[in-house]
C-alpha positions in Angstrom: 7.8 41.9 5.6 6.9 42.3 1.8 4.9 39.8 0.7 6.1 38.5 -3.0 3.2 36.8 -4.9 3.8 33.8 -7.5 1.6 33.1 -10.0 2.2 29.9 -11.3 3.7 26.8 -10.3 5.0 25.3 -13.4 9.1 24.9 -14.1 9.3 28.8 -13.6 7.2 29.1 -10.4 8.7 26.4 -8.9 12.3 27.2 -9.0 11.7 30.8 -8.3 10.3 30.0 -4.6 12.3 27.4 -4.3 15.4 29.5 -4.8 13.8 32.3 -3.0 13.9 30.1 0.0 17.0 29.4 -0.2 18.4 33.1 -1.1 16.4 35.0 1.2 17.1 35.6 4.7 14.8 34.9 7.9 11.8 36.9 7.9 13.6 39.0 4.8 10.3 37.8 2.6 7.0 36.3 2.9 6.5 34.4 -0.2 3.2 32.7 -1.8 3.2 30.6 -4.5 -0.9 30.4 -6.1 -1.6 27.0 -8.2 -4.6 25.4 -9.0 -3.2 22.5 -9.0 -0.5 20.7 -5.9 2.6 20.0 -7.9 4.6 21.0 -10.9 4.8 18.4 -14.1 8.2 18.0 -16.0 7.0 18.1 -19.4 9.8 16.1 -20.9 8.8 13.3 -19.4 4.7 12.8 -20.7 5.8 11.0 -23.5 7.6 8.1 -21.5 4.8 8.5 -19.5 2.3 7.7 -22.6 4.8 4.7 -23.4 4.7 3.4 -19.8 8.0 3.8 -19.6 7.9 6.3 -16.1 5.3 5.9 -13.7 3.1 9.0 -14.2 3.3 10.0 -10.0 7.1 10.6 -10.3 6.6 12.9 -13.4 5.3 15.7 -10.9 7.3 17.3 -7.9 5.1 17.9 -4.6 5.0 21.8 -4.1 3.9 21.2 -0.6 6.6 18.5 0.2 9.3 20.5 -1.7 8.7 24.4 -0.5 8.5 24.2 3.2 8.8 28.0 3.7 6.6 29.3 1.1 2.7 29.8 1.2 0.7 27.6 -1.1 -2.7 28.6 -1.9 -4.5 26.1 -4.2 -6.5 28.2 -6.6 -6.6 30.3 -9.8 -5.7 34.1 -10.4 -8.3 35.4 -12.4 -7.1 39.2 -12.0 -4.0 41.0 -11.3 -4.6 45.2 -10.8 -1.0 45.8 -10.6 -1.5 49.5 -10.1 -3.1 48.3 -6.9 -1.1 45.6 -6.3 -4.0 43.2 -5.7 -4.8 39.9 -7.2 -7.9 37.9 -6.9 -8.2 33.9 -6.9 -10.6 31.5 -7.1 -10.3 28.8 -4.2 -9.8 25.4 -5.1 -12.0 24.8 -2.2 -14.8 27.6 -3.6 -15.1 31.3 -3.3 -12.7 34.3 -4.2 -9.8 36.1 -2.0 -7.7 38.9 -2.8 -4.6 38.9 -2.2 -2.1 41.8 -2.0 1.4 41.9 -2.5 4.3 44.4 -3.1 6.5 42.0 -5.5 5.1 39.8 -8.1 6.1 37.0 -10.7 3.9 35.9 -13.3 4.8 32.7 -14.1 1.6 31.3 -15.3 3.2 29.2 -18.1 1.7 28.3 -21.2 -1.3 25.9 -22.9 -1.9 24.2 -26.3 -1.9 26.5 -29.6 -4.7 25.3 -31.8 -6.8 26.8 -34.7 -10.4 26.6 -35.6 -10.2 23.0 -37.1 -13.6 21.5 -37.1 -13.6 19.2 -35.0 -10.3 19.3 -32.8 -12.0 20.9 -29.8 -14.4 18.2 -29.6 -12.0 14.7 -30.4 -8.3 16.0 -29.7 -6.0 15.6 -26.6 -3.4 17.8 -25.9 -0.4 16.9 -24.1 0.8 19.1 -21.9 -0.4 18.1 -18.6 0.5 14.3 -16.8 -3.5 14.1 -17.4 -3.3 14.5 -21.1 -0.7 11.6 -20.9 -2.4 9.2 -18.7 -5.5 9.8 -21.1 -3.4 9.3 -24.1 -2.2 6.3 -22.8 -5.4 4.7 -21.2 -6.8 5.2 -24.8 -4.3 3.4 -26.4 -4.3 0.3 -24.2 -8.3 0.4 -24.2 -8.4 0.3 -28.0 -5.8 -2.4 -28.3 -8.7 -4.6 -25.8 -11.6 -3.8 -27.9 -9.9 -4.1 -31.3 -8.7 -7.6 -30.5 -12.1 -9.2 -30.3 -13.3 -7.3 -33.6 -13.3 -8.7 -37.2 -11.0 -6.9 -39.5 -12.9 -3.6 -41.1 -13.4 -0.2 -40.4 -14.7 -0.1 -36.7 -11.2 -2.1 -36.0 -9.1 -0.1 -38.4 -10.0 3.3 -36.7 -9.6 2.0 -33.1 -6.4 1.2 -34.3 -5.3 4.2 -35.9 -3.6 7.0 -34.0 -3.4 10.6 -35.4 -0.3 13.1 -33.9 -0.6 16.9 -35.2 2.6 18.5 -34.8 6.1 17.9 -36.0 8.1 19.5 -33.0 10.1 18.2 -30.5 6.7 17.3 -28.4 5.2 15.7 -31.0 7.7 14.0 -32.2 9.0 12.4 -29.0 4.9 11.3 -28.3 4.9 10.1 -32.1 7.6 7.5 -31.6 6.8 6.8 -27.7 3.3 6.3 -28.9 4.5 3.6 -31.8 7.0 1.9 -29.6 4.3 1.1 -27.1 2.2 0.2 -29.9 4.7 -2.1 -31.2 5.2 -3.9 -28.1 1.3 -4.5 -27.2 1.4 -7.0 -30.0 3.1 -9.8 -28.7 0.0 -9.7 -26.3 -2.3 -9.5 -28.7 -2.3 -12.4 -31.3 -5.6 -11.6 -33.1 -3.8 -8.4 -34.1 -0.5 -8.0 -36.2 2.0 -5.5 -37.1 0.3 -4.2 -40.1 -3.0 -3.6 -38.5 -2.0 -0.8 -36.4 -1.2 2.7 -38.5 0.5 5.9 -37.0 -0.1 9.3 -38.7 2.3 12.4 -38.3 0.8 15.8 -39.9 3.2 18.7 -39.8 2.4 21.5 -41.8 6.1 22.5 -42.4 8.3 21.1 -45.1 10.5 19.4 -42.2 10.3 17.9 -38.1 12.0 18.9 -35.2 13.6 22.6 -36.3 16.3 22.0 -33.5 17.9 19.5 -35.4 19.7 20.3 -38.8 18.1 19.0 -41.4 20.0 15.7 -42.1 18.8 14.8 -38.4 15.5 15.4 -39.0 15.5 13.4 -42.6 17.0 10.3 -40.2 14.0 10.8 -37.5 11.4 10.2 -40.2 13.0 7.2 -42.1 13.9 5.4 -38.4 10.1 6.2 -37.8 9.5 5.0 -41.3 11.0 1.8 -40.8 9.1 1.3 -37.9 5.9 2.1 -39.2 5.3 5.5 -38.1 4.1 7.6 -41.6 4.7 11.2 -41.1 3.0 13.6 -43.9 5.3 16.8 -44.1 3.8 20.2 -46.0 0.5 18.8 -45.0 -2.4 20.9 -42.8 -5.2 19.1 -40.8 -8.4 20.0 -42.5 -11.0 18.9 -40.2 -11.4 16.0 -37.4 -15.3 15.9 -37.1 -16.4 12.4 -35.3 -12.9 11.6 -35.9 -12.5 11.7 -39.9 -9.1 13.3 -40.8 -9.6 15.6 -43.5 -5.9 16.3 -44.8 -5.0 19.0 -47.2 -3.6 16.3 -49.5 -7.0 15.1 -50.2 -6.1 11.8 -47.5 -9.0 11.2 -45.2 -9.1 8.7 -42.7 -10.6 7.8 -39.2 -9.0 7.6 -35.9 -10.2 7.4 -32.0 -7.0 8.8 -31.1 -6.0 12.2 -31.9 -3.1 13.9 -30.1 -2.6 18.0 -30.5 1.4 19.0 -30.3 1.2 21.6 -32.8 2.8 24.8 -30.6 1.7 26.4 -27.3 0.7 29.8 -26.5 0.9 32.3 -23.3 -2.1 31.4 -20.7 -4.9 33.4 -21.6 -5.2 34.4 -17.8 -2.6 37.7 -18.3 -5.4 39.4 -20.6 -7.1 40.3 -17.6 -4.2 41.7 -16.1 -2.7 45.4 -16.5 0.7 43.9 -17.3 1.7 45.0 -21.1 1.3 41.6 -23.6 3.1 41.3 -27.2 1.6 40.7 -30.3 1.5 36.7 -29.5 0.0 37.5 -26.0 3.3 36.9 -23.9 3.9 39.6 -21.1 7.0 41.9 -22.4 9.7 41.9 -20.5 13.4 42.6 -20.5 16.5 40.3 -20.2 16.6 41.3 -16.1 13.2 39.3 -16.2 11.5 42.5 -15.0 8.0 43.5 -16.7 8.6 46.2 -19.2 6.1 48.9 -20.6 7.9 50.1 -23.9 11.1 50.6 -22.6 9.5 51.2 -18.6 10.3 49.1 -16.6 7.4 48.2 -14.1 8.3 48.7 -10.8 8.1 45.4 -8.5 6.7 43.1 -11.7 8.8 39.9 -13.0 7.7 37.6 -15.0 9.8 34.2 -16.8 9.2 31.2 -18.8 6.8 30.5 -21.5 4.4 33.2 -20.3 6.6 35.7 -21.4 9.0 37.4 -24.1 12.7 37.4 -23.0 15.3 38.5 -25.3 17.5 35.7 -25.9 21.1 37.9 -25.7 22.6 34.4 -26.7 21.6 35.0 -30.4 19.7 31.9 -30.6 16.4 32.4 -29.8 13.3 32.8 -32.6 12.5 36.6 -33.3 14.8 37.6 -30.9 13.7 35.7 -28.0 14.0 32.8 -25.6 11.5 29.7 -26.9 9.4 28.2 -24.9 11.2 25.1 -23.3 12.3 24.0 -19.5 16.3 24.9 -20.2 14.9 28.5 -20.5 12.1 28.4 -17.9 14.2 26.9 -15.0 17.3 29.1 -15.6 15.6 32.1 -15.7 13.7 31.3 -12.5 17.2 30.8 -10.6 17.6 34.5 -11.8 15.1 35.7 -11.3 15.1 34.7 -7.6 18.5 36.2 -7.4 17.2 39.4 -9.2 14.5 39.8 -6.6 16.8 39.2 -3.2 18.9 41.8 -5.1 16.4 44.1 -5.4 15.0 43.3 -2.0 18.4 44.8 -1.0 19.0 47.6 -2.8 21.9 45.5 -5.2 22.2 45.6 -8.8 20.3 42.9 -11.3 21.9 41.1 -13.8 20.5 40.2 -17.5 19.6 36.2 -18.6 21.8 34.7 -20.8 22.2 31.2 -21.6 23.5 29.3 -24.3 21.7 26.2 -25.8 23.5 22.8 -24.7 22.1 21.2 -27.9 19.0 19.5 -28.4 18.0 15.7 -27.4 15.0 13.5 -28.1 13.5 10.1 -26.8 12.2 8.0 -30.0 11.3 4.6 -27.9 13.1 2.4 -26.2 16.5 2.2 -27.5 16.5 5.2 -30.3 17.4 8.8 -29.8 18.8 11.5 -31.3 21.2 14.7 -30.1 22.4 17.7 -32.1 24.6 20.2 -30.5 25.8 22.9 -33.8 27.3 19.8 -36.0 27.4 17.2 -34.1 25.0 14.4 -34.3 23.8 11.5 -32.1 21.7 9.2 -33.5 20.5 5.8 -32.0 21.1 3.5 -28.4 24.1 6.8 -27.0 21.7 9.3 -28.2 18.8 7.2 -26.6 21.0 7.1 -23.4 22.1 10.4 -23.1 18.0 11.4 -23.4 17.3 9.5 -19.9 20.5 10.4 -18.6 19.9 13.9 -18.8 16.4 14.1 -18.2 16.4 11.9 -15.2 19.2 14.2 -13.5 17.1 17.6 -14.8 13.9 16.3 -13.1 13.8 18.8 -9.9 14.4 17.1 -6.3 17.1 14.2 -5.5 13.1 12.0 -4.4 12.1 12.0 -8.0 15.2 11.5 -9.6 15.5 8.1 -8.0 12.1 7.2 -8.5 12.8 7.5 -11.9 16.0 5.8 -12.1 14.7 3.0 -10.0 11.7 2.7 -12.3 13.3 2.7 -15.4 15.6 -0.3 -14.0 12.6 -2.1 -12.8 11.2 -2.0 -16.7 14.4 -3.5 -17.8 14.3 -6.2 -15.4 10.5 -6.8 -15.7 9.6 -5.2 -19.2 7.5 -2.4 -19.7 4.0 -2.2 -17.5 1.3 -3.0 -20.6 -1.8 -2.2 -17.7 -4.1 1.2 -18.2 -6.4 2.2 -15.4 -9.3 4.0 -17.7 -12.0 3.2 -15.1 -10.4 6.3 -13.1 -13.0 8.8 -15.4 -15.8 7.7 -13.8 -14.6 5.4 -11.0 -18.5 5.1 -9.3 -19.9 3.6 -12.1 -19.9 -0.1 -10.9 -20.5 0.6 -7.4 -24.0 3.0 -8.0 -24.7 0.3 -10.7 -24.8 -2.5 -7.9 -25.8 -0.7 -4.9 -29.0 -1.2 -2.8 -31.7 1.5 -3.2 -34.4 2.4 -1.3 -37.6 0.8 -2.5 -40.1 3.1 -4.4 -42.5 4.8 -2.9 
């Protein structure tokens, strides 16, 4: 049988086996799908997840449980010699294998954009991982604990203040989940009040959320204003050493928590592959989903979601292409399944295309926006319409109603306030206490 190889096991990766399963006859295709880690993560979700709002389990879909006839192999693909058709892995369980194939799909996804900003490596957080947002989250709740038996003064002031780079979707929707969480820790902390607690936005654009027209995004910051939430436009992050923000504006202040939304880039993984890479380091490709050389195609290579350049045939894509977001990455992969089967069979392939259906945001409990061309949504429908189609778009019938149930449970019982930090380094307290052997 060929053996088709899938890199990746983000939105992209997942759908494509999963609709391979489904399109390919028996024994038509042996399919493996390589991850390093057991389950895909629905990104829209991390900042309910942050807010407590979605249990951080039902943000991920098993691969296992979900792909019963593809091969999973837990591990990372540190080469691809395409010419060769050979890719080698690092085990999860230790080691390297090499694997070969005679179809592939790269769909290795992407990881967080930064810059050389002193400081950042060291004290930000990204969030693009369910980690990222149960860290995020665990740090909030911990420095609400420690701050409420402090005197007022510095040491308080920067436990309290919490620092968002980024004025896209992302970090906008983790900006106001953040604040809203924030907001509603207080009533359980009475040594602590409203004004104590300071939220920073730094976006070095002259405007937020570039989805939204600009009226939209002038509402987002004065509803976020109103609420606390300052957000400091045509402003770049200087440095974040120790945790002092250095802003160009000539601000400076300190925070413990610092949260990195500002863009994403290809995973750096495909430079040591023979697949061709743009100027941004996405693998070229054409609106068939197939790997392109110039205007080559490469025989038996595909490739979709963030980790590549698609042209956007709709018109509305930046530069000419698709953006990196899950209503591209999961309807390409439903393709580009289809494209292979087709292939597989000697049938024509057919090109993406796919219109935006307008762009919606989570600002808290209760706010929300949506802008489809002219028409805005702003508030509790908008707010509404988030959850409703987010908690249908999250893959697998399971996970949808765990995440219905959940949020139901939060309105009957209010939002779960409890953070689980000791998980870091969770044999602390027992090698602390534990019987040794005398010394000798």
């Amino acid at each position: 049988m060929p053996k088709i190889l899938i890199v990746g096991g983000g939105y992209a990766g997942f759908y494509t086996a999963r609709k391979l399963e489904k399109h390919l006859g028996n024994d038509e295709a042996e399919v493996t799908l390589i991850d390093p880690l057991p389950y895909m993560t629905y990104q829209p979700f991390l900042p309910e997840v942050v807010a407590g709002s979605i249990e951080a389990r039902h943000a991920v879909v098993s691969h296992r449980r979900h792909l019963r006839k593809t091969n999973i192999v837990s591990g990372k693909v540190t080469n691809v010699d395409h010419a060769k058709k050979i890719a080698t892995v690092e085990l999860a369980g230790g080691g390297k294998q090499k694997f070969a194939y005679d179809q592939i799909v790269v769909t290795a996804g992407a990881v967080s954009r930064t810059f050389p900003i002193p400081g950042v490596a060291q004290n930000a957080i990204g969030l693009k991982n369910i980690e990222e947002a149960i860290e995020v989250r665990n740090r909030i709740l911990g420095n609400f604990d420690k701050a409420a038996s402090m005197p007022a003064g510095a040491a308080r002031d920067r436990l309290l203040t919490f620092v968002v780079v980024g004025g896209g979707f992302a970090g906008i929707e983790a900006f106001a989940e953040m604040r809203s969480l924030a907001s509603y820790l207080l009533r359980y902390y009475p040594t602590l009040t409203f004004d104590d607690v300071h939220f920073h936005l730094i976006e070095a654009m002259g405007r937020i959320m570039p989805e939204v027209s600009q009226k939209t995004s002038e509402w987002v910051i004065a509803n976020l204003d109103r609420r606390g939430a300052k957000i400091h436009l045509n402003t770049q992050l200087q440095s974040a050493e120790k945790g002092v923000i250095q802003l160009s504006t000539g601000e400076s202040f300190e925070s413990d928590v610092i949260v990195w939304t500002a863009g994403v880039m290809a995973h750096p993984y495909v430079r040591n592959t023979d697949f061709p890479l743009d100027d941004r380091g996405r693998i070229t490709a054409k609106a068939t989903l197939q790997i392109v050389n110039g205007e080559e195609v490469v025989v038996d290579a595909w490739t979709a979601g963030d980790v590549s350049a698609v042209p956007d045939l709709s018109g509305f894509g930046v530069g000419g292409f698709c953006v990196p977001n899950a209503q591209h990455a999961v309807r390409q992969a439903k393709l580009l399944a289809k494209n292979i089967v087709a292939n597989l069979r000697g049938e024509g392939v057919k090109e993406y295309f796919h219109k935006p259906l307008g762009a919606v945001a989570g600002l808290g409990i209760g706010v929300g926006v949506y802008q489809w061309k002219g028409l805005a949504v702003k508030g509790l429908i908008a707010w509404f319409m988030h959850r409703g189609y987010h908690g249908l778009a999250v893959p697998m019938w399971e996970r949808k109603i765990r995440v219905f149930a959940g949020w139901l449970w939060n309105f009957l019982l209010r939002r779960d306030i409890v953070g689980i930090s000791a998980t870091k380094a969770p044999r602390v307290q027992f090698e602390t206490y534990a019987s040794k052997p005398a010394k000798k």
